[in-house]
C-alpha positions in Angstrom: 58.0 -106.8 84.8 59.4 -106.2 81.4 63.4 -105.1 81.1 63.3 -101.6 80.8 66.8 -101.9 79.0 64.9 -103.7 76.1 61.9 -101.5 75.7 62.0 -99.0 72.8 61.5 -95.2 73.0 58.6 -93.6 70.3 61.2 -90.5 69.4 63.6 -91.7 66.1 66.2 -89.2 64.9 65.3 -88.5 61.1 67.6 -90.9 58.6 68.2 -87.8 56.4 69.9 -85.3 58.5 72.2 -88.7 59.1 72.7 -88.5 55.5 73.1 -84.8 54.7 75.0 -83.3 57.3 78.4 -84.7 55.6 77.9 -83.1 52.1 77.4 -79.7 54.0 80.2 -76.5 54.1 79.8 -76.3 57.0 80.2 -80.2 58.2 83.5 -79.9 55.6 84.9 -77.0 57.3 84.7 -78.7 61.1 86.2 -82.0 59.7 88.8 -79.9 58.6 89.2 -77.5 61.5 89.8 -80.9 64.0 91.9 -82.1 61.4 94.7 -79.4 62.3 97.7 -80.2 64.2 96.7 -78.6 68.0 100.4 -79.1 68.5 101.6 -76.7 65.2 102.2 -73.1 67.0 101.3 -71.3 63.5 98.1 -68.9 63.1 95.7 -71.8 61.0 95.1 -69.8 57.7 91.1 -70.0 56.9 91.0 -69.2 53.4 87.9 -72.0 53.5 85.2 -69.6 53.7 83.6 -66.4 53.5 83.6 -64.3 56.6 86.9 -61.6 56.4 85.3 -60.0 59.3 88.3 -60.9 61.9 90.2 -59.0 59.8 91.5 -55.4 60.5 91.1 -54.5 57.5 87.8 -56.0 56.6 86.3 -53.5 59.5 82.8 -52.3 58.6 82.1 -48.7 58.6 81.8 -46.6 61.5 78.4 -45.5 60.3 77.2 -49.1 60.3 78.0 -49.5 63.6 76.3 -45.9 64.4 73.7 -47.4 62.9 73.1 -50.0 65.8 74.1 -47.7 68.5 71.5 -45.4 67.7 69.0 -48.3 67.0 69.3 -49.6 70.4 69.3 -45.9 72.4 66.0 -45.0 70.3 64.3 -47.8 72.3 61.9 -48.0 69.4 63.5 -51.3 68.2 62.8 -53.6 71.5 59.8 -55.5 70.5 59.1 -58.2 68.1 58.8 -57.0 64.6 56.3 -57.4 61.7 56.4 -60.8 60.0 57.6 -59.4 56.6 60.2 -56.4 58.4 59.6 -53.1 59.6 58.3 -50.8 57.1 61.3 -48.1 56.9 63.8 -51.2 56.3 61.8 -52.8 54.0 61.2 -49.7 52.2 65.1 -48.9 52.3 66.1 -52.1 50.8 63.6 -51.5 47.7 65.2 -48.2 47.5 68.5 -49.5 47.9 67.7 -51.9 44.7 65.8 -49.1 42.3 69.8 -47.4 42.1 70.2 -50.1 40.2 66.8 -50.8 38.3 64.9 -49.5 35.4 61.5 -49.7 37.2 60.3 -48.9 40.5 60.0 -51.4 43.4 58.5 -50.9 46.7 58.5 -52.3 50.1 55.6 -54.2 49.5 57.9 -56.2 47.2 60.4 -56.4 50.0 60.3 -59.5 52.5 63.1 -59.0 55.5 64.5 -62.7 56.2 67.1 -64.5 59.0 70.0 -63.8 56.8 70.0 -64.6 52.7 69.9 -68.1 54.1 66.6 -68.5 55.3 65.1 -66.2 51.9 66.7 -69.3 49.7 64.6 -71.8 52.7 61.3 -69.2 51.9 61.3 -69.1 47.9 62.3 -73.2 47.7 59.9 -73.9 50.2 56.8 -72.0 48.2 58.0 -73.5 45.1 58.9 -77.1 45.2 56.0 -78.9 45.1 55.7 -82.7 44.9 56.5 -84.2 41.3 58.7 -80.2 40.3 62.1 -80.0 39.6 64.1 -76.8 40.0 67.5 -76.2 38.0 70.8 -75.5 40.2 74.6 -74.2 38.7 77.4 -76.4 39.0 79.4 -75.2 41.5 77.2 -74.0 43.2 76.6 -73.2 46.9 75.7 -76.4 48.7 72.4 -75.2 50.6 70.1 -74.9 47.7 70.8 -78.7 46.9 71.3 -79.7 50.3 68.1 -78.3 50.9 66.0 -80.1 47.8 67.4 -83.4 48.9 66.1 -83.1 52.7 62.9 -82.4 51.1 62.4 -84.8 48.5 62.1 -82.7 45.3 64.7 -83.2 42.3 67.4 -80.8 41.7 68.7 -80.6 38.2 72.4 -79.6 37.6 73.9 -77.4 34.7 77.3 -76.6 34.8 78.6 -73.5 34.5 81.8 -73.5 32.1 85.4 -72.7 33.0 86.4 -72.3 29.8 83.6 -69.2 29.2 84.5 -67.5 32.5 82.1 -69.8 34.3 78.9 -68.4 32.3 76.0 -70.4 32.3 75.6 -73.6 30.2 72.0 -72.7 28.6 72.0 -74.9 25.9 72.5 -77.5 29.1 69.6 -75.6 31.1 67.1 -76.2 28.2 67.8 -80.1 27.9 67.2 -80.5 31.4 63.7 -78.2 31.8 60.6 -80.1 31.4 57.0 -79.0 32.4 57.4 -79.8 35.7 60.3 -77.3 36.1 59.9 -74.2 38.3 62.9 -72.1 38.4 66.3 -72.1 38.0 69.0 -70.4 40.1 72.1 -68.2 39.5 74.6 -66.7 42.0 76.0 -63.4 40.7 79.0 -62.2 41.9 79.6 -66.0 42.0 80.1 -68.1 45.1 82.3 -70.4 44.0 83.8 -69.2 41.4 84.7 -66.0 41.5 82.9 -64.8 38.3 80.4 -62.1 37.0 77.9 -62.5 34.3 77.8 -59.9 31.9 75.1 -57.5 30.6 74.3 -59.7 27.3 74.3 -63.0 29.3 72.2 -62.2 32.1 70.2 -61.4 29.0 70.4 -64.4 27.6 69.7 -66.3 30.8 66.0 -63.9 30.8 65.3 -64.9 27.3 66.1 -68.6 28.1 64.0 -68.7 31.2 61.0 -66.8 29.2 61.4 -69.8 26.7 60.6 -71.9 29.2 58.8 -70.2 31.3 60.0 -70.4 34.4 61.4 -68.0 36.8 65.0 -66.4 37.4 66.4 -67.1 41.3 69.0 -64.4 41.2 71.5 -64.9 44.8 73.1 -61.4 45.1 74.4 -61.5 48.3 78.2 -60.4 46.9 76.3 -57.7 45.2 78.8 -55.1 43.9 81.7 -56.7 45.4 83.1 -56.4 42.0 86.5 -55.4 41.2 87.4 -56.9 37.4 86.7 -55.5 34.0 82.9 -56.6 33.9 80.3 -53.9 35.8 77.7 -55.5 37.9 74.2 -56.0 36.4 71.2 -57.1 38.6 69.2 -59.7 37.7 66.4 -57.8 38.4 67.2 -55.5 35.2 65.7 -58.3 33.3 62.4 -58.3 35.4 60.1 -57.4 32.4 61.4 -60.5 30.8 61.1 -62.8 33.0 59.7 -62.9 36.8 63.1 -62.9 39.1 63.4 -63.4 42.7 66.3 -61.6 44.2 67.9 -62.7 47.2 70.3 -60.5 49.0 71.6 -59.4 52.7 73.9 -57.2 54.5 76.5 -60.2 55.2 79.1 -59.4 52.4 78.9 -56.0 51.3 78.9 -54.7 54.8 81.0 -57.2 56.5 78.5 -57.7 58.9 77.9 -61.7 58.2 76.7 -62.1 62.2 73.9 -59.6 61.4 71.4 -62.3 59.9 69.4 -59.6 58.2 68.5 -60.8 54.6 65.9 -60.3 52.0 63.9 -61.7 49.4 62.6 -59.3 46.4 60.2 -59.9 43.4 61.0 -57.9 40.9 58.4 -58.5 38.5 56.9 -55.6 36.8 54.5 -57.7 35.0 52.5 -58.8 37.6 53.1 -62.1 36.9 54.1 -63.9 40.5 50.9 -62.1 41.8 48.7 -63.2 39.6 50.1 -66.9 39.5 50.0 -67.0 43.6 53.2 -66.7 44.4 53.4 -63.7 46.3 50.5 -64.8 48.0 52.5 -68.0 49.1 55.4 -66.3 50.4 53.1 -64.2 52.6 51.5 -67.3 54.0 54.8 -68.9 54.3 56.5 -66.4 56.1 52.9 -66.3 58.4 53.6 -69.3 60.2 57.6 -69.5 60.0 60.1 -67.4 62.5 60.3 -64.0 62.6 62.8 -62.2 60.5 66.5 -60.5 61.7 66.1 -59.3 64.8 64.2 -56.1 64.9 67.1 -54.0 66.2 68.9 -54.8 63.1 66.3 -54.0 61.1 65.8 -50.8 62.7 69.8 -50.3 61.8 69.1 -50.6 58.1 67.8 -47.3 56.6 70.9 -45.5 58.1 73.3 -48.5 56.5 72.3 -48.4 53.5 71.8 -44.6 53.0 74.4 -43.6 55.0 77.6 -45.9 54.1 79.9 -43.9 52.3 81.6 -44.9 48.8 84.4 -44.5 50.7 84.2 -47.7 52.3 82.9 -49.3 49.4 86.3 -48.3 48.0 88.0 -49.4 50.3 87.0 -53.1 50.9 86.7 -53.3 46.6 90.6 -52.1 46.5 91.7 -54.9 49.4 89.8 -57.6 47.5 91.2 -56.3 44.3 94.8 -56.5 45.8 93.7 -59.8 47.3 92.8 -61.6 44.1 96.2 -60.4 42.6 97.9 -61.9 45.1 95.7 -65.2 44.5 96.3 -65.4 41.1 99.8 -64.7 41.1 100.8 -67.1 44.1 98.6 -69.9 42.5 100.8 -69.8 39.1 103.6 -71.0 41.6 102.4 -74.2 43.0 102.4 -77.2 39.9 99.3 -78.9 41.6 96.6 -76.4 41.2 95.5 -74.2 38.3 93.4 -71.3 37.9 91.8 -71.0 34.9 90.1 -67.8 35.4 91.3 -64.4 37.6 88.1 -63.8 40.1 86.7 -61.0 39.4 83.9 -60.2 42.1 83.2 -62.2 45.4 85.3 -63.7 48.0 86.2 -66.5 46.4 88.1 -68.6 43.2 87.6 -72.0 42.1 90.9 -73.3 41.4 91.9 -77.0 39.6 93.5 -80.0 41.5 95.9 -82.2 39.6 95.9 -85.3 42.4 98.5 -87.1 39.7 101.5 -85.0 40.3 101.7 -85.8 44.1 102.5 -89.3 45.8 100.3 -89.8 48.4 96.6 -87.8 47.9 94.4 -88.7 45.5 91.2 -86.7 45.4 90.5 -83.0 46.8 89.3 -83.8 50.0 92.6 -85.6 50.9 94.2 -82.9 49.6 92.4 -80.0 51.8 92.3 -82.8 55.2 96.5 -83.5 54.8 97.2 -79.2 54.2 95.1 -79.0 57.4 96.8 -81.0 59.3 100.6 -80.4 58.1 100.1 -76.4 57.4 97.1 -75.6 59.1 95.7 -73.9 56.4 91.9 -74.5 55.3 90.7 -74.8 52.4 87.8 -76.0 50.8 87.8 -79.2 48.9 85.2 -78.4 45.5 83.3 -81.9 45.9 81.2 -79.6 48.6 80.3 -77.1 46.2 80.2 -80.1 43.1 83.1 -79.6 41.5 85.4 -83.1 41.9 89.1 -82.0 42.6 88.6 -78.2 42.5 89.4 -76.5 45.3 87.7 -73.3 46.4 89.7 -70.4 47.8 88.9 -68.1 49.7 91.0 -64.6 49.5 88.9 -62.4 51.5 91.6 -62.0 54.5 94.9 -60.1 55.7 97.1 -59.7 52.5 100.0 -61.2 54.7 98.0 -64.2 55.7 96.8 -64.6 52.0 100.7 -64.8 51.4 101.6 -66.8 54.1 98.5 -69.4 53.4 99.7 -69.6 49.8 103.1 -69.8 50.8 102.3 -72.6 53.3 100.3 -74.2 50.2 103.2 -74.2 48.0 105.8 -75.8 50.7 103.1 -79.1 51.0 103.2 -79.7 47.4 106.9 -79.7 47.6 106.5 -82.1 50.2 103.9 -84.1 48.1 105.5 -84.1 45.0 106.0 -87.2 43.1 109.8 -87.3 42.3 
């Protein structure tokens, strides 16, 4: 009888998650998490990513929880939902987007998703054939090219430039579209960077993408979390110039990141993603893919979004407001890093390594692994978002941990520094 030691199984574990999983966030954030000191009795200081839920003061409103107290007592929210949402929510989340839009959408241009996450998975899914490319910003968040290489389509990079307040490289966006390019993508308020695109640049990004005729993916999930000199414009203004997709959840705005309730929106007055069979994809795509966010949380959604009050919009704009002065102010302190541009809406800044003024790190990703360990304070190294040594800062927590992080940051250069 044959060794059964020697024979082989039929199942194989796919070579490209192997490859994939360590250019994630997420994969960076655990390798940096272990990499703290378990022994070091100081609070670790996660100014790595986006969720200031934790937070006291990052609390969501009371009505927002009301909102899923009275969803689950009105036993109406119990069974599975509709594949595109429940009607009310979808129809709430177009309204929700009109305040902000000179035509009128409505909830059957509304489709309910697993968080913004899986409405990025829906649109790229229905649009990347074999043989397309799709344009991606550079930084950028990780997913949309993480997600183009697990499927074998090419992703083009433009960069967005620094030195312009992180707008859009469209004369680099042209050179890279061919015929076989489908869309290109833009993240406004900007995740990593802190930015957000004026008025007459979104308009130029429309005319550029009419040009070449190819749609506008418009990730608004920081949507009005916007607290610098340059008001928040939607994509979506632009809709009559050029078909957009807008992606958005309740994550950010909210503070409600656990919630998983997204959306996807096509805000195309034209007509145009109808008639060329993309709205008829989506609906076939989302057919025989997992249900939306749970249908409690949908059911929570008219009363968040219409009963929030600008109070606590206030509120959370005025703490990240404070935040990013603290940031900005702190950063000017430690020689090492450099911030070329105050945030002005997100969570988030990108700020510039200089590896050459300290003795013993080299790149970003030594940098973030050492401060990890010696400090434990986490922060994300930029060649996960693109950016070789960048960093990417989160200041979306406590103003005293912001300080103390920063503070923490600014004793390991000392440490580091060459002498």
């Amino acid at each position: 009888m044959e060794n059964e030691s020697t024979k082989k199984w039929g199942f194989q574990v796919h070579q490209r998650f192997k490859t994939e999983s360590a250019i994630t966030l997420r994969a960076a954030l655990t390798s940096l998490t272990e990499n703290i000191d378990q022994n070091d009795s100081r609070p670790t200081i996660p100014l790595g990513h986006g969720d200031p839920s934790v937070f006291p003061s990052f609390r969501t409103a009371n009505v927002v929880e009301d909102a899923i107290i009275d969803a689950v007592r009105s036993t109406k929210f119990n069974c599975y939902g509709p594949f595109f949402g429940i009607l009310p929510a979808r129809r709430a989340v177009a309204d929700y987007l009109n305040g902000d839009l000179p035509y009128t959408l409505s909830p059957d241009d509304v489709y309910l998703t697993l968080g913004c996450k899986q409405a990025i998975t829906v649109i790229l899914s229905v649009l990347l054939r074999p043989g397309a490319n799709i344009l991606l910003p550079r930084p950028g968040w990780p997913y949309y090219e993480t997600f183009t290489r697990q499927n074998n389509v090419e992703a083009r990079l433009f960069d967005l430039l620094p030195e312009k307040g992180w707008e859009v490289d469209l004369d680099a966006v042209e050179a890279l579209a061919d015929k076989n390019t489908v869309a290109m993508v833009i993240i406004n308020p900007g995740n990593p960077c802190g930015n957000v695109f004026t008025y007459q640049h979104l308009q130029k990004i429309a005319e550029t993408a009419r040009k070449l005729r190819i749609m506008v993916i418009s990730d608004e999930v920081y949507d009005h979390l916007t607290f610098g000199n340059t008001p928040y414009v939607r994509m979506g203004v632009f809709g009559s110039t050029v078909p957009v997709i807008t992606l958005g959840s309740i994550s950010k705005r909210w503070i409600v990141p656990g919630w998983r309730l997204g959306w996807l929106v096509t805000c195309d007055p034209n007509g145009i993603l109808q008639k060329s069979g993309v709205v008829d994809s989506i609906k076939e795509y989302i057919n025989i893919t997992s249900n939306p966010a749970a249908t409690l949380i949908q059911g929570a959604v008219p009363q968040i979004l219409e009963k929030t009050e600008e109070a606590f919009y206030s509120k959370i704009i005025d703490i990240l407001r404070v935040a990013a002065d603290i940031c900005y102010n702190r950063i000017k302190e430690i020689p090492c890093i450099y911030c070329l541009n105050k945030p002005e809406g997100s969570m988030f800044v990108m700020v510039k390594l200089n590896p050459s003024l300290l003795e013993d790190i080299n790149d970003d990703m030594e940098f973030c692994l050492k401060l990890a360990k010696e400090e434990s304070v986490i922060v994300l190294p930029g060649i996960v978002v693109g950016m070789n040594n960048w960093l990417r800062i989160t200041f979306a927590v406590e103003p005293s941990a912001l300080e103390d992080g920063l503070g923490r940051i600014k004793a390991f250069y000392y440490r580091h520094a060459k002498k």
